[in-house]
C-alpha positions in Angstrom: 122.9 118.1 79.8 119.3 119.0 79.5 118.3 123.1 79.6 116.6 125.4 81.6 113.4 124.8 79.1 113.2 120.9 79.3 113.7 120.7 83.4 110.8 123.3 83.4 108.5 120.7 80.9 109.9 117.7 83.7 108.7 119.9 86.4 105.2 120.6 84.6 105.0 116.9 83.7 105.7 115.8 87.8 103.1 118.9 88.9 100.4 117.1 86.9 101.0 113.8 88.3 100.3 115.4 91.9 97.3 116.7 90.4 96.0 113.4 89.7 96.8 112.7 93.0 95.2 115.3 94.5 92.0 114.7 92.7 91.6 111.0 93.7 92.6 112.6 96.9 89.0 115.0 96.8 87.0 112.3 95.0 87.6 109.8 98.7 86.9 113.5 100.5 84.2 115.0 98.5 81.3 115.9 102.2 79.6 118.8 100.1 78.5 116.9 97.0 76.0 114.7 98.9 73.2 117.1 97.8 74.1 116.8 93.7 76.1 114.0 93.3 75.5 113.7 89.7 77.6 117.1 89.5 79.8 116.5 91.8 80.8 113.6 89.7 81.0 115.0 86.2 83.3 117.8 88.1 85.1 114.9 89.0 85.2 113.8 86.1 86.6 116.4 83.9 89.2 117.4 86.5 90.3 114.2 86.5 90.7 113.9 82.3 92.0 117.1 82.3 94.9 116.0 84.6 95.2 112.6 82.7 95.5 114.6 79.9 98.3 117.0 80.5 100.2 114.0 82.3 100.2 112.1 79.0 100.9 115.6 76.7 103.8 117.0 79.3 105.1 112.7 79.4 105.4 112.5 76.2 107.0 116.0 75.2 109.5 115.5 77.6 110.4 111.8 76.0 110.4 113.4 72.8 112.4 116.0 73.6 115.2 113.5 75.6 115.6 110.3 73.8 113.3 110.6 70.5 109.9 109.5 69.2 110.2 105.7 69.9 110.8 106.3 73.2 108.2 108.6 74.0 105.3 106.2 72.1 106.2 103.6 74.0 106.4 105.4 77.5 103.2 107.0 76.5 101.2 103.6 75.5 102.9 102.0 78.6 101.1 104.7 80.0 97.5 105.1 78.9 97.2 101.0 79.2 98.5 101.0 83.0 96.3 103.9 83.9 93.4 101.5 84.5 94.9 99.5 87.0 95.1 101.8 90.2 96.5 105.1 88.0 99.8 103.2 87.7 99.7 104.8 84.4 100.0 108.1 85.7 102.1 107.8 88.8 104.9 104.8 87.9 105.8 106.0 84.0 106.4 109.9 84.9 108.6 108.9 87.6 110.3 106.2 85.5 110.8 108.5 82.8 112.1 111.1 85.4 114.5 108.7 86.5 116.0 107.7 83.2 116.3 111.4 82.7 118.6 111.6 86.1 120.6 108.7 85.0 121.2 110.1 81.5 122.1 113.5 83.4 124.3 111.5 85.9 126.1 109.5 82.8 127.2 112.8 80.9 128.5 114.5 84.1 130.8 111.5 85.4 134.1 111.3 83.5 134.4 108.9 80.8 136.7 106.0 81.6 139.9 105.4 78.8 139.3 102.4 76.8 142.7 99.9 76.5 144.9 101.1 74.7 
């Protein structure tokens, strides 16, 4: 059963994927930055590569931590090469490493069935 610890890094690693969404969310909304847009968007910018960032660090410790460095690479390069294609990158692999993480949770609380005897 996971600890207190790794729940908190799956709850860090699902706060950063809303803050990609909420930054895509300003950069449709962004009224104020019609005078410099040039800064606006290298704010933009480095908000949005921050959160990329942490998504990717807090994905992959998590993975580490749960079911080793093979899976964690791969969810992680999964990751980084969806990310160009509408931010799948960021918003399907958290979730699907989330859910594996449920499952695996799931598995260890159910009773185990006897095999034939």
């Amino acid at each position: 059963m996971p600890d207190v610890e790794s729940m908190a890094d799956v709850r860090r690693m699902m706060a950063s994927v809303r803050t990609v969404g909420a930054v895509l969310l300003a950069a449709i909304s962004v009224g104020a930055a019609q005078m410099y847009p040039w800064l606006a968007a290298l704010a933009l910018a480095a908000v949005l590569v921050a959160a990329l960032v942490s998504t990717w660090y807090y994905l992959f410790r998590v993975g580490l931590r749960h079911a080793g460095l093979g899976y964690a690479l791969g969810h992680l390069v999964l990751s980084v090469v969806l990310t160009p294609l509408l931010f799948l990158g960021v918003v399907i692999i958290p979730a699907l490493v989330r859910s594996d993480l449920a499952k695996w949770d799931e598995s260890e609380k159910s009773p185990t069935q006897p095999g034939p005897v």
